[in-house]
C-alpha positions in Angstrom: 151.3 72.6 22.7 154.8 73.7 20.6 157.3 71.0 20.5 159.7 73.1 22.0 157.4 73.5 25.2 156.6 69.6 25.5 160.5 69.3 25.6 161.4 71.6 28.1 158.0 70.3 30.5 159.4 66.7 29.6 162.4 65.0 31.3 162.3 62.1 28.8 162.3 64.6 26.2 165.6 66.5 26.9 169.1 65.3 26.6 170.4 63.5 30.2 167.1 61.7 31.0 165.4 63.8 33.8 163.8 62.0 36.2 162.3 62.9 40.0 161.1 66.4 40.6 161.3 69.4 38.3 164.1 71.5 37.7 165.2 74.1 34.7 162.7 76.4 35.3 162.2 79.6 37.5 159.2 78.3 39.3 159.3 81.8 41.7 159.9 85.1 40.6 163.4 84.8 43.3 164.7 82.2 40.6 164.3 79.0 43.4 164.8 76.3 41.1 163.1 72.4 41.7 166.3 70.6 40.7 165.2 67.6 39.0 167.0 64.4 39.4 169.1 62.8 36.5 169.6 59.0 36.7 172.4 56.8 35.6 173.4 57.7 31.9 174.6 54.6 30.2 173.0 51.8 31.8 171.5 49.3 30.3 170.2 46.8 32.6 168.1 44.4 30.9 164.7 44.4 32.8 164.5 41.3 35.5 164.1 37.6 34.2 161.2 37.6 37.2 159.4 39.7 39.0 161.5 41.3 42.3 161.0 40.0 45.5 159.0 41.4 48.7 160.7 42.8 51.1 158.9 40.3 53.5 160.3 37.5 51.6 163.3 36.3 49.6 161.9 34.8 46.8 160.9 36.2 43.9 157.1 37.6 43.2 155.1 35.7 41.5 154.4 36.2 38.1 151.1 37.2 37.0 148.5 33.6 35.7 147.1 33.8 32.8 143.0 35.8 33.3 140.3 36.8 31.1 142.3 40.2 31.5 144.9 41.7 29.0 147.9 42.0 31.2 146.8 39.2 33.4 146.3 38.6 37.2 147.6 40.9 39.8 151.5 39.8 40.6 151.0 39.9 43.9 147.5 38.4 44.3 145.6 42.0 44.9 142.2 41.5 44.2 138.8 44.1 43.0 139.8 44.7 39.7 138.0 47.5 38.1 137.7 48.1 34.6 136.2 51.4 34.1 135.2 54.7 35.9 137.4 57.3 38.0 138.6 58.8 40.9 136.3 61.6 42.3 137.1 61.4 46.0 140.6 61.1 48.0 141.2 57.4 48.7 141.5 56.7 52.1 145.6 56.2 52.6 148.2 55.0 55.2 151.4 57.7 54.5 154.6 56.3 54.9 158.3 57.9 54.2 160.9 57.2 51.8 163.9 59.5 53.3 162.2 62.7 53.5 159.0 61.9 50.9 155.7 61.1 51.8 154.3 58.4 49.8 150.4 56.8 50.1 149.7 52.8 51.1 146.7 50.8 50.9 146.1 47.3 51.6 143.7 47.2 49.0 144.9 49.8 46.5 148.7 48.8 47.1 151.7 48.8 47.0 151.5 45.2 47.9 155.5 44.5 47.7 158.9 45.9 48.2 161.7 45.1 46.2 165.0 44.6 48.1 166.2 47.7 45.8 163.8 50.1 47.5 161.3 50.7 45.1 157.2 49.3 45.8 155.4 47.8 43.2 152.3 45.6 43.0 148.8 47.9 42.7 145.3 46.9 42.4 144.3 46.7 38.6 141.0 49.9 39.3 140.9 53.6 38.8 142.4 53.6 42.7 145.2 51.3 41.8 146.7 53.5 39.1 146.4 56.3 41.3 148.1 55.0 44.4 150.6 53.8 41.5 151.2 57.2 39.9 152.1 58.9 43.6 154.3 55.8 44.5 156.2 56.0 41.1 156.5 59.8 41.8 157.7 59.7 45.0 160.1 56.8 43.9 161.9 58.5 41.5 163.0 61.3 44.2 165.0 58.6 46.1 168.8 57.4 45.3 170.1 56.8 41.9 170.2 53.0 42.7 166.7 52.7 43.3 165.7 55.0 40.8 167.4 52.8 38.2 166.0 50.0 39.6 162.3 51.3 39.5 162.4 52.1 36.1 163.8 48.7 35.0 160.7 46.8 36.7 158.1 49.9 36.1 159.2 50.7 32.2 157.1 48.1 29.9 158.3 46.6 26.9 158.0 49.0 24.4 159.7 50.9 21.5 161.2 53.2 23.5 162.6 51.4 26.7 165.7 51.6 25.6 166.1 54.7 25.0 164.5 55.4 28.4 167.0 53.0 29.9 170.3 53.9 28.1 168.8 57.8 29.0 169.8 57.8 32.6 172.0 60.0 34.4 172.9 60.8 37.8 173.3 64.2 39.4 173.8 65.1 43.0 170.7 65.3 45.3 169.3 69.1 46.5 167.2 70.4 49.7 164.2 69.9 47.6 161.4 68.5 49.8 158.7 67.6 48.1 155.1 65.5 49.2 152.3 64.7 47.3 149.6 66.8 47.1 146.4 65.6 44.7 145.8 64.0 41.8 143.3 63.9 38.9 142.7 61.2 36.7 142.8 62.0 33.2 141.6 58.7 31.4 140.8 55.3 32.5 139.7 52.3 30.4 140.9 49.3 32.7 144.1 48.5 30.4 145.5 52.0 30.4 145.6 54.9 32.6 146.6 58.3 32.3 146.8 60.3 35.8 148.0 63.7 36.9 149.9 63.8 40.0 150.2 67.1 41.7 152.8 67.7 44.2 154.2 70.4 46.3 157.4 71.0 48.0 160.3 73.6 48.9 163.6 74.6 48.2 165.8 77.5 49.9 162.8 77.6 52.2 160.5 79.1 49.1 157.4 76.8 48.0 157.1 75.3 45.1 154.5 73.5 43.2 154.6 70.9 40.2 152.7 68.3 38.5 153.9 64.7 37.2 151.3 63.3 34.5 152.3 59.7 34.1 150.7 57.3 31.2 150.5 53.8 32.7 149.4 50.3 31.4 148.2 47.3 33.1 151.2 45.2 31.9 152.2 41.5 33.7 149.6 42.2 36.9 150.6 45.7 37.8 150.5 48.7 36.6 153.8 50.3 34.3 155.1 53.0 32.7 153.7 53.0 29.0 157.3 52.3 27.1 155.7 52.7 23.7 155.6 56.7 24.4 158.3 58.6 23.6 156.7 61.3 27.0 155.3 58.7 29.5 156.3 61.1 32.1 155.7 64.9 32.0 156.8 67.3 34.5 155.5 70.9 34.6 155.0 73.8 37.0 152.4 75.3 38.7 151.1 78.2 40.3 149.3 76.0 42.2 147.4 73.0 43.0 143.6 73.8 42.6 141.5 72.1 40.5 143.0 69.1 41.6 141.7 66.3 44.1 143.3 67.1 48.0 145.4 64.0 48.6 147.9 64.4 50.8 149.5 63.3 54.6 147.5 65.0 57.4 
């Protein structure tokens, strides 16, 4: 693909960090646009000192022990780690709402925790695990600029260009974009990294719209995080529809 189409597809590519759902592009031929939104230009939040707490409890997660694993143990004790294979069927899923967004659960897939900020974290280190942590991420980044910020100072790893990611963010004002999940595929798997294509559909003006959020993700201190040593760990592009990828999506 051109270097001018991998900027306008990516949010991290263009100038005012775009994050959430997809905007800039006519998506239907009556010009309904997917705003896509911006978080906090300027900040730069060092990432926690711990992990962030459960919503269940006030103390802090605890930090992944040292395993046989690069990355180590899951933070929050999730256990069935899997270091190979796919997805090839829709995991079985409890759907819950952030605001107005659908987002999948799993007591064995995750998320296992709630940070007091908003955002879930804590996913099983398998195939299923990245997947349930691609949608949640997705979905996460459509709430409020506070817990969008917050998300991606836990879910960004240590990497050359988490900086830049962080100092990146902007904020823009919210639309009547409604969007939900809708499938997935999973592009690559090898147990320490993950690369998986979230599909989702929503609607704006009362037009539907479809797009897709590819997300590279690394097993990094017991969960799975966005892969800070790419410049694009999160690509955003339309589409004309959602074939081709696995049905996933509230009933």
């Amino acid at each position: 693909m051109a270097d001018d189409d991998e900027t306008t597809q990516n949010p991290f590519a263009r100038p005012g960090f775009i994050v959430g759902a997809v905007v800039v592009a006519a998506l239907i031929v009556a010009g309904i646009f997917l705003t896509v939104l911006n978080l906090n230009r300027g900040s730069e939040a060092a990432p926690p000192a711990s992990e962030p707490s459960s919503s269940a409890t006030s103390s802090a997660a605890p930090s992944p022990s040292a395993s046989g694993v690069a990355g180590g143990a899951s933070v929050c004790g999730l256990d069935g780690e899997v270091l190979s294979g796919t997805v090839t069927t829709a995991p079985a899923a409890t759907w819950q709402y952030q605001d107005v967004y659908a987002y999948p659960t799993s007591p064995t897939f995750g998320p296992g925790a709630t940070a007091p900020q908003g955002y879930r974290y804590c996913y099983q280190h398998s195939p299923d695990g990245a997947v349930f942590a691609a949608a949640n991420m997705t979905i996460g980044l459509f709430g409020d600029v506070t817990t969008r910020t917050s998300l991606l100072e836990y879910a960004l790893t240590n990497g050359t260009y988490r900086d830049s990611l962080l100092t990146e963010v902007g904020s823009s004002n919210t639309t009547d974009v409604r969007a939900s999940i809708a499938g997935f595929r999973v592009l690559s798997y090898d147990g320490s990294s993950a690369r998986v294509d979230v599909a989702f559909r929503g609607t704006a003006q009362g037009q539907a719209v479809n797009g897709s959020a590819v997300l590279d993700l690394t097993w990094w201190q017991g969960d799975w995080k966005i892969d800070a040593d790419k410049a694009e760990p999160f690509r955003i592009a339309q589409l004309p529809d959602t074939s081709g990828y696995i049905t996933w999506r509230q009933e």
